[in-house]
KOLKE-571574 format. One record per residue (C-alpha): residue in one letter; residue number from 1; x, y, z. Coordinates in steps of 0.001 Angstrom, whole numbers. Each point is the difference from the previous one (the first is absolute). Last residue first. Example, Ala and Ser with C-alpha at 12.3 -4.5 7.8 and 13.67 -1.06 7.14 Angstrom:
BEGIN
S, 2, 13670, -1060, 7140
A, 1, -1370, -3440, 660
END
This chain:
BEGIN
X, 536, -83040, 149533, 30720
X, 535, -786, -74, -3849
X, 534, 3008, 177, -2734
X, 533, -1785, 1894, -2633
X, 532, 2959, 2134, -1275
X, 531, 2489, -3141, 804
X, 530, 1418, -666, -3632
X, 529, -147, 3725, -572
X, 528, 1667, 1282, 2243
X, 527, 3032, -2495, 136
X, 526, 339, 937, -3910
X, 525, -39, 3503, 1174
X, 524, 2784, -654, 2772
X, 523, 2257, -1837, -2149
X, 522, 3238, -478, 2379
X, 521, 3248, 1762, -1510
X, 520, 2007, -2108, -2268
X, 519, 796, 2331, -2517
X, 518, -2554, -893, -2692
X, 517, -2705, -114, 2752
X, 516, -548, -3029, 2161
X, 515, -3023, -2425, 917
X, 514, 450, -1959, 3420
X, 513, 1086, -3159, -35
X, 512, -1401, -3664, 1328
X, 511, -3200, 1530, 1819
X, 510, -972, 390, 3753
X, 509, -2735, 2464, 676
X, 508, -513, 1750, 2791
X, 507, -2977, 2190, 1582
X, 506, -615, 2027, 3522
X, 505, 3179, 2094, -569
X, 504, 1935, 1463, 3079
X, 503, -703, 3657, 61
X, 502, -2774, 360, 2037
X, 501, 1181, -1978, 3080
X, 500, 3068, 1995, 56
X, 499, 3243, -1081, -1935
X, 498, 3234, -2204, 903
X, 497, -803, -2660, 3272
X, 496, -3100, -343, -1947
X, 495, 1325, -1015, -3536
X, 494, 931, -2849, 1527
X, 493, -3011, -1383, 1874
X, 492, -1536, 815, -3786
X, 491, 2390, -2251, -1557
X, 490, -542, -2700, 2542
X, 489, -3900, -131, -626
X, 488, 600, -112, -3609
X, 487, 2275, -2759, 143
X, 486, 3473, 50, -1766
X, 485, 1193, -2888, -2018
X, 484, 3582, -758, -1275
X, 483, 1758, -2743, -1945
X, 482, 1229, 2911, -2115
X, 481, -841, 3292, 970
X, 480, -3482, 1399, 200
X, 479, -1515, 2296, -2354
X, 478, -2581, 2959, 1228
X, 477, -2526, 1908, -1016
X, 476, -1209, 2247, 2879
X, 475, -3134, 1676, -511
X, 474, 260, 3728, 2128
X, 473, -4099, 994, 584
X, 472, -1751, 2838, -1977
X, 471, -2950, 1796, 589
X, 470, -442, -1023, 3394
X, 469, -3501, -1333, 350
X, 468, -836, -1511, -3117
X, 467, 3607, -557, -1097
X, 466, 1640, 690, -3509
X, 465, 3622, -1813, -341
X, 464, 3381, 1696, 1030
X, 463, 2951, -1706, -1146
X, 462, 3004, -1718, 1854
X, 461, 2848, -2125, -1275
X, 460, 2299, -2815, 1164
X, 459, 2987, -2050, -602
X, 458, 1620, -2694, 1321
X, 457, -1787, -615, 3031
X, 456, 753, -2943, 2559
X, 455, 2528, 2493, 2314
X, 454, -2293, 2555, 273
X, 453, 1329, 3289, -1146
X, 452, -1454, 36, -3002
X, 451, -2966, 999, 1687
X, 450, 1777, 2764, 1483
X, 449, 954, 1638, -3119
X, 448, -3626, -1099, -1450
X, 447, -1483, 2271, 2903
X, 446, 2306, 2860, -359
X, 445, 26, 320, -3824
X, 444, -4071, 156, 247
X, 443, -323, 2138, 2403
X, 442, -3381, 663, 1542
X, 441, -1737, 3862, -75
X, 440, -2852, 328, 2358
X, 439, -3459, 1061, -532
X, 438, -1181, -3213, 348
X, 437, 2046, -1721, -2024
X, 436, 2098, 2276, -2826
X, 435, 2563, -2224, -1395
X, 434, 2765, 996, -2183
X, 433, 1132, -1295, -2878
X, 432, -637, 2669, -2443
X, 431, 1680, 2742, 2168
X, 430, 3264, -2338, -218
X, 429, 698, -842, 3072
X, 428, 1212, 1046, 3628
X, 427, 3846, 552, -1284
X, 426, 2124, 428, 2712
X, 425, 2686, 3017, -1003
X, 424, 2973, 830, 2531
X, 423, 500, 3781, 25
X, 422, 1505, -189, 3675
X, 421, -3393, 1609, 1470
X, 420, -1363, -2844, -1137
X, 419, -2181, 250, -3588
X, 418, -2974, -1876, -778
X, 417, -1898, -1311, -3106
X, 416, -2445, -579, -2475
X, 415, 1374, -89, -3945
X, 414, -1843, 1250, -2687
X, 413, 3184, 1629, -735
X, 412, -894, 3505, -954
X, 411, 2803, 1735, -2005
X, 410, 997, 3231, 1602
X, 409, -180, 2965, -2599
X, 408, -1502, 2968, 1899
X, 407, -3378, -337, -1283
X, 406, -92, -4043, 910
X, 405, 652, -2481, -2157
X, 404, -1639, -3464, -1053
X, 403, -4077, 234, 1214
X, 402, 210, 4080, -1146
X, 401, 1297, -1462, -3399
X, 400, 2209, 1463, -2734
X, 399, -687, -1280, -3653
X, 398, 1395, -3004, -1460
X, 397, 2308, -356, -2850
X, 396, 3032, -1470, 2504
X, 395, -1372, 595, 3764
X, 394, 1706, 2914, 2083
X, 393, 2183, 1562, 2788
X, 392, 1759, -3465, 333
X, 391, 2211, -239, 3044
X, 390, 3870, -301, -788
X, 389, 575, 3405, 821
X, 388, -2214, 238, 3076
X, 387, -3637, 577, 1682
X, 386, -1976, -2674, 1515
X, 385, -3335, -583, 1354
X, 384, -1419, -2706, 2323
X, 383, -3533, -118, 818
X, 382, -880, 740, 3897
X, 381, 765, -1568, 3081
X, 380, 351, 1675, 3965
X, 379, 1964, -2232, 2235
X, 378, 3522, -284, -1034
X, 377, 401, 3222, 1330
X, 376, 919, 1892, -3367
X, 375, -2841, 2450, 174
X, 374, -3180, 128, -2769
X, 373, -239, 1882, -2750
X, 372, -3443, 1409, -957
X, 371, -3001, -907, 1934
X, 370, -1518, -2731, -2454
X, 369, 3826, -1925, 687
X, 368, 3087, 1078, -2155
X, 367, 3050, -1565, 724
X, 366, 3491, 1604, -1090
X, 365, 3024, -1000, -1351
X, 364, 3360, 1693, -1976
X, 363, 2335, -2010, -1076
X, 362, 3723, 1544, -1294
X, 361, 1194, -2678, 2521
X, 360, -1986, -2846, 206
X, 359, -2935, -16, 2265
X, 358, -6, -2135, 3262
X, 357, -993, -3497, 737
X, 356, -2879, -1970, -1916
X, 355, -465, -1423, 3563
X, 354, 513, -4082, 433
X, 353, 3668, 929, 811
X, 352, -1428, 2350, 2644
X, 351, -1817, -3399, 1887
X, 350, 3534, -1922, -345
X, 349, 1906, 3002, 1683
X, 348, -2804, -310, 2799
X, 347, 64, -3273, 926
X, 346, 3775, -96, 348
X, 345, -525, 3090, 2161
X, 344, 943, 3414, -1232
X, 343, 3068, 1559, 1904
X, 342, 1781, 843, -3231
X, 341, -2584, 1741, -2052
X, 340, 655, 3620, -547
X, 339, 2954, -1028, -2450
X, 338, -2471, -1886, -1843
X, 337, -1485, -3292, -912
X, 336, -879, -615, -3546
X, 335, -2599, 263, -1675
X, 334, -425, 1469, -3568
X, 333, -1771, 2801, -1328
X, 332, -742, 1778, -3632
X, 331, 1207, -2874, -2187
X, 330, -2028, -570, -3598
X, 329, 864, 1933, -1826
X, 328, -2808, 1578, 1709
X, 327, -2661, -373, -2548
X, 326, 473, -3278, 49
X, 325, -392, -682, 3911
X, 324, 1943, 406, 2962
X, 323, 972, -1636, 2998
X, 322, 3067, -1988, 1414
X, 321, 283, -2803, 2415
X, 320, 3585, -1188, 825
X, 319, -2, -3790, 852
X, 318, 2957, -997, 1644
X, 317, 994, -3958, -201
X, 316, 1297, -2137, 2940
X, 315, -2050, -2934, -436
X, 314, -1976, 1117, 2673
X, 313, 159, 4113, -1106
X, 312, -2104, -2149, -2832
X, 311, -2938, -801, 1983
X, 310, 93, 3375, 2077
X, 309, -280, 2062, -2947
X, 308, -2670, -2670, -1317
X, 307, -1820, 781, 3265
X, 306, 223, 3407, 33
X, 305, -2512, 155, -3312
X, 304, 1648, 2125, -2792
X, 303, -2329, 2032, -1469
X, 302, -650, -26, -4096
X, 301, 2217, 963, -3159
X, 300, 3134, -77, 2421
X, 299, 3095, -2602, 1132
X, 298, 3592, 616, -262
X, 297, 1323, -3551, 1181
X, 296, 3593, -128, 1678
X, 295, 2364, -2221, -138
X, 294, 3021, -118, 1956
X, 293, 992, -3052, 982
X, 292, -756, -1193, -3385
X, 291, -2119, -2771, -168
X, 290, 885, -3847, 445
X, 289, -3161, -1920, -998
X, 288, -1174, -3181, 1635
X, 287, 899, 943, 3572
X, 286, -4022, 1400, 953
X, 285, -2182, -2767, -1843
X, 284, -3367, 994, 1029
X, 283, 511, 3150, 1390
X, 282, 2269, 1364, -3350
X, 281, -2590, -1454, -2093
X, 280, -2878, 1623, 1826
X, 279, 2020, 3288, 44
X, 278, 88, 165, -4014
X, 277, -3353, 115, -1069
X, 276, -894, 2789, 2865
X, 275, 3043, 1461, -1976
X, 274, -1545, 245, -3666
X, 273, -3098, 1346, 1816
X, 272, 1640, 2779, 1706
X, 271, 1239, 1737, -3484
X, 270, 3486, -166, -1467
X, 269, 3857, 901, 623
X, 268, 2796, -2219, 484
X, 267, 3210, 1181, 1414
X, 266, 3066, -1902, 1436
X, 265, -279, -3162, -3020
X, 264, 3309, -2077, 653
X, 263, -1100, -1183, -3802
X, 262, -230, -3644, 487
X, 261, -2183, 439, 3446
X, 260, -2239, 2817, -1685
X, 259, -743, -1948, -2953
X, 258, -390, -3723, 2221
X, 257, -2776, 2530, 1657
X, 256, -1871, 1811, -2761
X, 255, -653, -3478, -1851
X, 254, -1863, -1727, 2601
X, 253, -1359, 3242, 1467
X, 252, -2049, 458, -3744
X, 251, 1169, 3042, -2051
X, 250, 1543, -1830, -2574
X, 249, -894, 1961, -3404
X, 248, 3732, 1877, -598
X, 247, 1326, -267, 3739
X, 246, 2645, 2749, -592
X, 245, 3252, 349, 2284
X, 244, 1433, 3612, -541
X, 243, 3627, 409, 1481
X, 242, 272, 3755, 892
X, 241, 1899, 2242, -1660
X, 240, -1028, 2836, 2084
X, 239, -2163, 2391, -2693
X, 238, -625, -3012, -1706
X, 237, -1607, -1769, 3088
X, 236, -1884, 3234, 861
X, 235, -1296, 518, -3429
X, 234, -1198, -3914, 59
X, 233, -1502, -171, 3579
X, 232, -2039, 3403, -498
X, 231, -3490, -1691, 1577
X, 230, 219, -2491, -3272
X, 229, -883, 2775, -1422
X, 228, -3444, 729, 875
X, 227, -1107, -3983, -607
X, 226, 1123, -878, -3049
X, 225, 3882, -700, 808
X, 224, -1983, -2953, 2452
X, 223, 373, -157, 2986
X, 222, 2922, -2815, 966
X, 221, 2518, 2382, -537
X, 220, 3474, -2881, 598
X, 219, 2441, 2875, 1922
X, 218, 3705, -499, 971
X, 217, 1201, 2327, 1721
X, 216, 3808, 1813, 136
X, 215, -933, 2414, -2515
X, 214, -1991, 1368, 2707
X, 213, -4248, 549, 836
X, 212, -1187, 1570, 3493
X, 211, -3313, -168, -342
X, 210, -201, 3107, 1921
X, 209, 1729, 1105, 2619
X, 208, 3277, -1519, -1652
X, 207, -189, 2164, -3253
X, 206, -1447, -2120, -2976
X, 205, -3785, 1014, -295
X, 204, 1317, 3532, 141
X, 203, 2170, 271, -2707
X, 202, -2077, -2237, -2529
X, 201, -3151, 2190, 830
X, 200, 2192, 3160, -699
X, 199, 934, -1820, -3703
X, 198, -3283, -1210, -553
X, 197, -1991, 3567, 885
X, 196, 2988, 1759, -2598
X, 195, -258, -2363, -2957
X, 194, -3644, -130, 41
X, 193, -3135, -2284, 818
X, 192, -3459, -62, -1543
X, 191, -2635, -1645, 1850
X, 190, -3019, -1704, -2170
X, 189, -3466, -466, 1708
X, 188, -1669, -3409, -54
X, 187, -2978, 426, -613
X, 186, -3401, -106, 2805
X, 185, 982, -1782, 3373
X, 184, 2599, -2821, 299
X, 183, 1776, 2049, -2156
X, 182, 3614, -1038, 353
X, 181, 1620, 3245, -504
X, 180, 1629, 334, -3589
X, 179, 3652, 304, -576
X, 178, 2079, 2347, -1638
X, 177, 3695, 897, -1101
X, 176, 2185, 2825, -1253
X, 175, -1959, 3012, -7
X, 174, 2393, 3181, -732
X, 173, 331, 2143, 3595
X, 172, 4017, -682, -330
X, 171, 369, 1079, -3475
X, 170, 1406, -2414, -2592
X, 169, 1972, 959, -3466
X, 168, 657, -3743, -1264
X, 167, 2162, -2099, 801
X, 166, 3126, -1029, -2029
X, 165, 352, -2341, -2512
X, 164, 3140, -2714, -1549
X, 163, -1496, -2901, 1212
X, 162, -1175, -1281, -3425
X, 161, -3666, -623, 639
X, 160, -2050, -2375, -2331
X, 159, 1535, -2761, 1815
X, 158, -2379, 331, 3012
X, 157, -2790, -316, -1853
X, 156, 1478, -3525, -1060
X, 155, 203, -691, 3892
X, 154, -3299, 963, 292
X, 153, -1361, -2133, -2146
X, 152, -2607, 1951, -2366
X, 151, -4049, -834, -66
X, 150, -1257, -525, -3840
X, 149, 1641, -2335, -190
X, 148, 778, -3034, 2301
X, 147, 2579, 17, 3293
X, 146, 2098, -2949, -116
X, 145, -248, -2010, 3461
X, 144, 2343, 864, 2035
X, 143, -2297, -173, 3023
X, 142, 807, 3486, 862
X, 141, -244, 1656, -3453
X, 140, -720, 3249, 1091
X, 139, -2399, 1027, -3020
X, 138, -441, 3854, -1101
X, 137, -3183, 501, -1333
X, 136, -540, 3292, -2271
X, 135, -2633, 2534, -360
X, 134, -2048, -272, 3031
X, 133, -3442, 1947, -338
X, 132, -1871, -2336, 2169
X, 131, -3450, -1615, 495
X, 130, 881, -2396, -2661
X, 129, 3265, -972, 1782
X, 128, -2253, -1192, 3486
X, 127, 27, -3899, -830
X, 126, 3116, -730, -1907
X, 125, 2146, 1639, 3073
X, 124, -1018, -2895, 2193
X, 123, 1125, -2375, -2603
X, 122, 3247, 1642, -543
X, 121, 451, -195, 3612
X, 120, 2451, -3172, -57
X, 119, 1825, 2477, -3183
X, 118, 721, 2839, 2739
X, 117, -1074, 2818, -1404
X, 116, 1285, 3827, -517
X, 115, -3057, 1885, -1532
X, 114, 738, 3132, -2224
X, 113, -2628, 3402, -992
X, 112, -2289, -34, 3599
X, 111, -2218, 1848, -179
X, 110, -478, 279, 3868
X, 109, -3582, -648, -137
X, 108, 627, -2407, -2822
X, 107, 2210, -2321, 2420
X, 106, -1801, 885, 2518
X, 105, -3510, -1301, -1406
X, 104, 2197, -2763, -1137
X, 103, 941, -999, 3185
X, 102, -3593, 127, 1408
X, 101, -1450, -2046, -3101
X, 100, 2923, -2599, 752
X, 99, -1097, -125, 3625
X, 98, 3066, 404, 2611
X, 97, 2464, -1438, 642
X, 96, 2419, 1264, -2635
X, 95, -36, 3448, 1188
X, 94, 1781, 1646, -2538
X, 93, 2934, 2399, 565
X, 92, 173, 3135, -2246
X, 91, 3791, 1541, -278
X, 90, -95, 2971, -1645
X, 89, 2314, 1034, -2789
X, 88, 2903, 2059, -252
X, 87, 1986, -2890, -1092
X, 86, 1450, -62, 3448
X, 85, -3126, -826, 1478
X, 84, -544, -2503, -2047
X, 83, 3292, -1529, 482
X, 82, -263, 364, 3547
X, 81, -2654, -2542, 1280
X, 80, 302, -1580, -2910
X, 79, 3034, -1466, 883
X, 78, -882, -972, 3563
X, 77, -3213, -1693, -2147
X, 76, 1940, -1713, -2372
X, 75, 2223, -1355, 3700
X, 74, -3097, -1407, 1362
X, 73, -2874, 738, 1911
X, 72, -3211, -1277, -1935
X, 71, -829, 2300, -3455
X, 70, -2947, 1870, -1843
X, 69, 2147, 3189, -583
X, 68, -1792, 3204, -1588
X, 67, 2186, 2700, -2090
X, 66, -1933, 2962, 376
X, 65, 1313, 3041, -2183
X, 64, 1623, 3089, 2051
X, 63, 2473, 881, -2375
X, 62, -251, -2125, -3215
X, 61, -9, -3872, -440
X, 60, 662, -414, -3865
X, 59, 1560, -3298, -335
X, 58, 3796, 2131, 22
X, 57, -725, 1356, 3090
X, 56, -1479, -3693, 1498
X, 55, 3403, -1429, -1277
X, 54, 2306, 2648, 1932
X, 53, -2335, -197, 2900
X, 52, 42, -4185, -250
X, 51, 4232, 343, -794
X, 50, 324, 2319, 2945
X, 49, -1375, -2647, 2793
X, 48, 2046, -2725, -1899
X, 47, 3382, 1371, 897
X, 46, -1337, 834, 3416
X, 45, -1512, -3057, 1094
X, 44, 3220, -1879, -1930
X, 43, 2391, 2000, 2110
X, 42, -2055, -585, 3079
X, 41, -70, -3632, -290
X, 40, -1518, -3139, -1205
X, 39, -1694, -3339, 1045
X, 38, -2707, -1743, -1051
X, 37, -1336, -2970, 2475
X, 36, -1696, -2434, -893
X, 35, -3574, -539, 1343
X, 34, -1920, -748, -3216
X, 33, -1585, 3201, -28
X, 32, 3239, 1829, 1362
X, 31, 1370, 1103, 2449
X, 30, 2443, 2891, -302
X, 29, 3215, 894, 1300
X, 28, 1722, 3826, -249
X, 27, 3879, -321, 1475
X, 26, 2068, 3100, 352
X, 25, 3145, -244, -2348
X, 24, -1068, 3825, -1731
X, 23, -660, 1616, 3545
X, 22, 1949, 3176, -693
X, 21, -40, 1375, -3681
X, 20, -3302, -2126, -1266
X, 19, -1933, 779, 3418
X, 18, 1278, 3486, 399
X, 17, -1207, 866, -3823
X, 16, -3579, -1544, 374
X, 15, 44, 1804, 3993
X, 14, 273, 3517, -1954
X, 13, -2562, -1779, -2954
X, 12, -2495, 667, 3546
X, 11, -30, 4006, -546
X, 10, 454, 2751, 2125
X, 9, 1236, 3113, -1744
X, 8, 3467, 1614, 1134
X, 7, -575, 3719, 376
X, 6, 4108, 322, 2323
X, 5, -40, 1478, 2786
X, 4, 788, 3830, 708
X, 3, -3292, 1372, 1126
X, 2, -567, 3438, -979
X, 1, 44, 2943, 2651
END
């Protein structure tokens, strides 16, 4: 018996075409360098989408050719976002934090053909072209400040197209977008997305067990649209015709919370550090900013420690903790609390929160210890692996790996980790971070969770150094808050009440910040380094 439904392809210029025909008075708002605020709608998004793939056709871009963007989170980039995928091309996002020989390694990696720019990163861009292949620079002028030859304005690129066009022939497994992992360790390795894992990831990050994205929302992405999409945010928002609030280059707390009071912000989304920022402001002067009743914060890129849960549940704001990484697209579990749930103490629904919560659906997850795969008792812990549509089965122009995927096709995490019998995920550590002390294994994600627990620490991290006797020992770097000071002696009296004897690090050291990756995730190997011959 054949199926009677309809062989529709999946393909993200679908939520293109609902945007411009539904959502067209919808508001987009940008900030920009100098603060002001640009502000436009969904009409104009979608008018202006089709004119950059109609223009990037007609500049030569072919099926499947790169088409890099070095830009902040604005309404260019929202356009970008889906004119070059709708030209048939495939979106490449840039990391603009990091090193310009690292970028351009990427960039060339990738090959590139196009780079969309913003014109205050001109300068950055000037330093890694050379190691590229780029063809032609296309200039946001966001300063409106003329752009110079040889680069092109991209409003003037813009006016090359006519608006009379029509996609292209697509097929839902054609790459549409990619993104490089953050390669803290070795090269960064590139990720190639596709119409049909965006579109199902879309779906599912939006229904209400999930992240539970509506029209109705209004959402200000405060990750970056470099960093693994943007975690979906912008082909969920134009699937729903959601407002989009962009911070351009203000990511400071200052400027992120007047934004999200103007706006009527409900949904923010970025990584933990961005929000430790954020709580001390809201202690410190709790009444000074009216925020949405019902904002919530989509948090992920690191663990979530229960006490910044608990810090903003004070000022009545939900924190939903996701997890995921690049190669997952990035979401493969979120936490929430479930139907199976109800009778859980106060104490307890905050301590699930702080798990990485359960797999999406169309997730598959396992852990893998050195005796195969281990029970879901929330006891036993082994490295994370996933399986799924949306799950990346491979590395761009790089050969399969034994230390990436298994033999039947599940992507290994490098993620440490237990399961409860209710499929709720509690990440251990990364297998790189943790400590091995006397023959037994120390968390790292559990001790600087509960070390920023303390109510005089802002932020903390922990990193195994050598020992003569032990091996290793957990070295807690940690930064105090404002007008604060924590004693040693105090700290470790703390820890106490939390960990056995052996677990509670013997050394701590208190600095102003603590180093961070492009993303905002703490810099372990820098941390490593800069204490290798700490002495005890």
């Amino acid at each position: 018996m054949q199926s009677t439904m309809m062989r529709v392809k999946l393909s993200l210029t679908h939520f293109l075409e609902r945007a411009g025909t539904l959502f067209g008075d919808v508001e987009i708002v940008s900030r920009m360098p100098d603060k002001s605020l640009h502000r436009t709608n969904y009409a104009a998004f979608y008018r202006r989408a089709r004119l950059l793939a109609e223009a990037l056709q007609k500049a030569g871009i072919r099926k499947g050719d790169r088409v890099a963007t070095l830009m902040w989170n604005h309404y260019a980039h929202y356009e970008a976002y889906f004119g070059i995928i709708a030209s048939g091309g495939v979106l490449h996002t840039l990391n603009l934090r990091l090193a310009p020989d690292e970028i351009g390694y990427i960039a060339n990696h990738a090959e590139d053909r196009f780079v969309i720019v913003d014109d205050i990163l001109l300068p950055l861009f000037e330093q890694f072209r050379h190691l590229t292949k780029i063809e032609k620079v296309i200039v946001v002028p966001l300063t409106g400040k003329p752009v110079q030859a040889p680069y092109v304005s991209y409003e003037d690129f813009l006016a090359t197209a006519s608006g009379d066009w029509d996609y292209p022939d697509m097929e839902e497994d054609d790459p549409i977008a990619m993104c490089y992992t953050s390669g803290t360790t070795g090269r960064p390795k590139g990720v190639v997305y596709s119409h049909r894992s965006q579109v199902l990831h879309t779906l599912v990050q939006c229904i209400p067990d999930s992240v539970c994205i509506s029209g109705r929302d209004v959402i200000l992405p405060v990750v970056p649209m470099f960093h693994a999409n943007a975690w979906g945010i912008p082909y969920a928002a134009c699937m729903l015709g959601t407002k989009m609030v962009f911070p351009g280059p203000h990511l400071h707390p200052d400027d992120l919370l007047p934004l999200l009071e103007s706006e009527k912000v409900t949904v923010s989304c970025g990584v933990p550090t961005i929000w430790l920022g954020m709580i001390q402001i809201l202690d410190r002067d709790p009444g000074r900013y009216k925020l949405d009743q019902g904002l919530r914060l989509t948090v992920g890129g690191s663990a979530v420690p229960e006490s910044l849960i608990r810090g903003f549940a004070r000022h009545g704001i939900d924190i939903l903790q996701g997890w995921g990484m690049t190669e997952t697209s990035p979401l493969a579990t979120v936490s929430r609390i479930g139907q199976l749930q109800n009778d859980l103490s106060e104490d307890d629904k905050f301590a699930t929160l702080a798990m990485q919560g359960y797999p999406l659906p169309l997730v598959d997850i396992r852990i893998i210890g050195d005796e195969g795969e281990q029970p879901w008792n929330g006891e036993a812990v082994g490295e994370i692996q996933v399986h799924g549509p949306w799950i990346t089965g491979s590395y761009h122009e790089l050969p399969q790996s034994a230390d990436s995927f298994t033999e039947d096709g599940w992507l290994r995490t490098g993620d440490v980790a237990s399961i409860s019998s209710i499929g709720y995920v509690k990440i251990t550590d990364r297998t790189k971070d943790l400590i091995k002390s006397g023959g037994e294994w120390i968390s790292s994600v559990d001790l600087e969770n509960a070390i920023m627990g303390h109510p005089a620490v802002a932020e903390a991290a922990v990193i195994a150094v050598p020992h003569p006797k032990w091996a290793e020992r957990p070295l807690a770097v940690i930064v105090a808050r404002q007008g604060q000071s924590v004693a040693v002696e105090d700290m470790r009296a703390y820890l106490a009440t939390k960990f056995a004897k052996w677990a509670v690090p013997d050394g701590y050291v208190f600095v102003e910040s603590i180093p961070r990756t492009s993303t905002g995730k703490f810099l372990k190997t820098r941390l490593r380094e800069q204490f290798k011959d700490w002495t005890w």
